[in-house]
N, C-alpha and C positions, 0 to 999 in steps of 0.2 A: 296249450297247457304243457303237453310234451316239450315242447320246443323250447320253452321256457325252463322244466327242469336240468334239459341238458345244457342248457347254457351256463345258468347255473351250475351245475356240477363242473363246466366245463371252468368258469372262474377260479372253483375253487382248486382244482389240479393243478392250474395254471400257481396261482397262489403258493400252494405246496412245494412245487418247484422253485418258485422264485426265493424260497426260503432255505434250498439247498438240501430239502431232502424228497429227491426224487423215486426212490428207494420205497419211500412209505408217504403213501398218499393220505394222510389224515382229515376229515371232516368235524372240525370246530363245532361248539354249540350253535358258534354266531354263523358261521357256513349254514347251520341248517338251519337255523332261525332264517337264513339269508332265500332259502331255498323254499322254504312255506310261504313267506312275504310274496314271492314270486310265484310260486302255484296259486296262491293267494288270489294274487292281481290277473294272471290268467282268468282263474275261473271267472271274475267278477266279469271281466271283457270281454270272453266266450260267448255270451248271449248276446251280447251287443252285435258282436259277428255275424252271426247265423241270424240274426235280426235282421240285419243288411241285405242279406245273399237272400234271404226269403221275397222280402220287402222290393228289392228290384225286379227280378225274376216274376212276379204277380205282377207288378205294374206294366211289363211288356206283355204277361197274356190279357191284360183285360181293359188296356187302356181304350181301341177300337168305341167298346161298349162304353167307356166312359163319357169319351167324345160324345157319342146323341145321348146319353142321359142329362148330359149340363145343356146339352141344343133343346132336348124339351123343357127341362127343365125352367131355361130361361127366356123361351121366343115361344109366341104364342097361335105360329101358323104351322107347325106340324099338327096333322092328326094321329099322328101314334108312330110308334117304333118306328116299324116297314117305312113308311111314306118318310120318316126324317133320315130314314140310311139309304132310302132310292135318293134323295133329293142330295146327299151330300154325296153321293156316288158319282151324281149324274152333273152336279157343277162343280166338285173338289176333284172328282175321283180316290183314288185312296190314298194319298196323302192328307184328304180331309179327315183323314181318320185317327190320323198321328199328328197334329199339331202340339207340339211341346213336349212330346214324349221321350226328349234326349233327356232336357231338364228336370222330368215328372220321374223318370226313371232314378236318376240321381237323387233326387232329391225322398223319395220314400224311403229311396234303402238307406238317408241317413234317419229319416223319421221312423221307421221300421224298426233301426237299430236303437234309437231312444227308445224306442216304446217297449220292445221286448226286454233288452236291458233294464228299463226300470221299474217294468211290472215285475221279475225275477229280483231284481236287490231289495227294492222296498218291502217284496215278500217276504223276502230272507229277513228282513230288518223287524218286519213286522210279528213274525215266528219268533223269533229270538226273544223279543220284548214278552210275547203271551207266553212261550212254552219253555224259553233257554236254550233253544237252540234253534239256527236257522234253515236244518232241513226238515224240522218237524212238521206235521201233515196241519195244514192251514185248515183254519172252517171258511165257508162259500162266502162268510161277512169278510174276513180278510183278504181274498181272491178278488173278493168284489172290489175293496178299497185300493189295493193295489193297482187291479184295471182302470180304476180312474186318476190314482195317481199318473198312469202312463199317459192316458189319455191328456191331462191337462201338461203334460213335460212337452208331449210332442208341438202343442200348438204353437207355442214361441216360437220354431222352427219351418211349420205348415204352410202357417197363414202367407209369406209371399211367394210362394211357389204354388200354393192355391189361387192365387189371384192371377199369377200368370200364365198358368194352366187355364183357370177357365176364361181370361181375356185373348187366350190364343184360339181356343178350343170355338169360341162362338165369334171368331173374325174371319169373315168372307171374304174368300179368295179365290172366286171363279177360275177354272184351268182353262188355256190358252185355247185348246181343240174346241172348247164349250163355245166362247165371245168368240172365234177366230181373230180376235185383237190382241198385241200384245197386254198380258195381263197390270192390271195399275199396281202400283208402288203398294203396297199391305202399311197401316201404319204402325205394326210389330212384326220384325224381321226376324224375331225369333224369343223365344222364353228369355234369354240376358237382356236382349234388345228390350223385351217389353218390360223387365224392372225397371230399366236404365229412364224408360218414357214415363211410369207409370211416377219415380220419385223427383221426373222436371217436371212434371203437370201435379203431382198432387201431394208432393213433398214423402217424407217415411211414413206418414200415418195412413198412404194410398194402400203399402203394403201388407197393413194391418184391418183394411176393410172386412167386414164381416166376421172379425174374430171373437164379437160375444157369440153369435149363433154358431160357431167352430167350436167354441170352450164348451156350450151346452154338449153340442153334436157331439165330442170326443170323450167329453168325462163317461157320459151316462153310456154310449156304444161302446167303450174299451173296456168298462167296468163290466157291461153282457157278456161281451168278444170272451173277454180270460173266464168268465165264471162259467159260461154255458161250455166252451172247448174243457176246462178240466173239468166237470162234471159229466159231459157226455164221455170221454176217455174212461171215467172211472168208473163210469153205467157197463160201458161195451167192453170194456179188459175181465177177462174171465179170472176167476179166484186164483188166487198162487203167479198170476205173474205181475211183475216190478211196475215193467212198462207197456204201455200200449204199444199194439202190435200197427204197420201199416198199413193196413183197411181201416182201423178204427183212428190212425189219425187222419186218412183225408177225409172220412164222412164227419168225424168231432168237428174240425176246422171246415169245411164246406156248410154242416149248418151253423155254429157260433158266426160265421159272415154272416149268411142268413138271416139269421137273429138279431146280430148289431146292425145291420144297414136296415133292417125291417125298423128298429126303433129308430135309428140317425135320419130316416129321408126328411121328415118335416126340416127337422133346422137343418140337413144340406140344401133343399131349395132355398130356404130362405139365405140361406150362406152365399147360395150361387147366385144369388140377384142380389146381394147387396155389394157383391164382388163386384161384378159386370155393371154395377152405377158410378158412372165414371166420373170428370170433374165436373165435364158442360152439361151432366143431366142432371145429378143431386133430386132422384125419383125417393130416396128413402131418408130419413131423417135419423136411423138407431131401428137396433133389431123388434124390437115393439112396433114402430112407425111400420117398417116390413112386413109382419106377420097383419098388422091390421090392412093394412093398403090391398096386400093379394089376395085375403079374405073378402075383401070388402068389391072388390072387381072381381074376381073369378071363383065364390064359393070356398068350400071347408077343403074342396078333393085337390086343391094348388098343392096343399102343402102335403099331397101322395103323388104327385107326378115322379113318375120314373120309378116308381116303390116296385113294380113289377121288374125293372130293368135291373134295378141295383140288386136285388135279391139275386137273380139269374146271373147276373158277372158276380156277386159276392161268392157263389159256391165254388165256381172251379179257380178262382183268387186266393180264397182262404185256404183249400186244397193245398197249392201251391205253398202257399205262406208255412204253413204248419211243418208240412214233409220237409220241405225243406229246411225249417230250423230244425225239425227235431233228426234228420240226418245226418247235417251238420254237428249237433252236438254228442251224436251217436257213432259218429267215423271219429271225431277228437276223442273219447272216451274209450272206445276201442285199439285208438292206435298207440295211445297213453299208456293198456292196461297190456299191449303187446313187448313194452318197451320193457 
């Protein structure tokens, strides 16, 4: 936002001078009409930012635990946690731990950045419409609509870097110390590699697998995620201050994870197996076909696998996720209000 007024301002000097009066630097209406337009466009893009910087940052601490949650998730010879992190310990080692996390990395902090980006405009857009203006204080039905508006922006986005995350994530790759043989060829060399296989074998619509049970999973968890984080911020922020202090935002954002992955695990398994059905298997026929099929073999508790895992990486994820945007947007605000 700084950076952009002084450009601005630096235009318009520039300007003044070229007009031959260096003398006196005047600022036009349309200068500062020029100058709002652009703090403007800042501000709207500033959470887009700090969306990113969050959105990465989380996805390198909790990726590890992501990997065996999509492993139980979707293979049905672990018995629990322990025994699927001994077992990808003991034939991946710890690179079994990071399969596709260059790409998964990249690819959140642009979905990060949708997503907090758009639950902050549509906010703003939605205020404006109820109250006249867009910093006025939202009720929890707007907070809520806004978090699902994010929720369903990002999925456009999601869905092939979810498929190739969890088709990387559940691809056996025994390490070489393990077979003492040279290890066989992987048939995904890496998250690009497995898009590039995933649209010769099953065209663009491979990319888009699973994405009704993504659009459930996202609307209804993003719409929790924003409503439960600003509600608990505005529980724990003591009377007379603006903003939440931070203690209260990593416990707000550790339980709002909490909360939304408690509600998202059903349709993230069923998300995760319908990803993982490739072309040569076609085990699932549509998200309905899914939920009844795993029901119908493994009981009601399928669609809670991993629920204790994802809650556990959701806290110190969301942690991350929050502090981070909101220090982000608390160093630009500060270093704007130094200038």
């Amino acid at each position: 936002m700084w950076l952009d007024e002084f450009w601005a301002s630096q235009f318009v000097y520039v300007m003044s001078r070229a007009r031959g009066r260096p003398d006196r630097v005047l600022i036009p209406s349309a200068s500062l009409t020029l100058i709002r337009v652009i703090k403007a466009a800042a501000a709207l893009w500033m959470d887009f930012i700090a969306g990113a910087i969050g959105g990465g940052l989380s996805t390198a601490v909790g990726y590890p635990l992501d990997t065996v949650k999509v492993r139980i998730q979707t293979e049905n010879h672990y018995r629990g946690f322990w025994h699927c992190v001994q077992e990808t310990y003991r034939t991946e080692k710890v690179r079994g731990f990071y399969k596709g996390v260059t790409a998964s990395v990249l690819a959140v902090s642009v979905v990060s950045s949708v997503s907090f980006g758009t639950y902050k405009n549509v906010l703003g857009a939605i205020c404006k419409l109820q109250y006249g203006a867009a910093d006025a204080k939202p009720s929890k039905l707007d907070v809520s609509l806004a978090g699902a508006a994010a929720g369903a922006a990002r999925v456009v986005l999601t869905n092939p870097s979810e498929v190739a995350k969890v088709r990387m994530q559940t691809q056996r790759n025994p390490h070489p110390s393990i077979t003492h043989q040279p290890a066989p060829k992987p048939k995904y060399r890496g998250s690009l590699h497995c898009l590039k296989v995933i649209i010769k074998e099953e065209g663009f619509g491979g990319l888009y697998k699973g994405c009704s049970a993504l659009l459930c999973r996202d609307c209804s968890a993003s719409a929790i995620y924003f409503l439960s984080y600003s509600a608990l911020c505005e529980w724990l922020t003591p009377d007379g201050r603006n903003k939440p202090g931070f203690l209260v935002v990593l416990l707000s954002g550790g339980f709002a994870g909490v909360l939304a992955w408690g509600l998202a695990t059903p349709m993230d398994v069923i998300k995760s197996r319908m990803q993982t059905d490739e072309s040569d298997q076609h085990k699932y026929k549509g998200l309905i076909h899914c939920v009844r099929e795993s029901v119908r073999k493994e009981g009601v508790k399928v669609l809670f696998k991993g629920l204790g895992l994802n809650c556990i990486r959701a806290f110190p994820v969301n942690m991350v996720v929050f502090v981070t945007y909101e220090g982000v947007l608390r160093f630009t605000d500060h270093y704007k209000n130094q200038k």
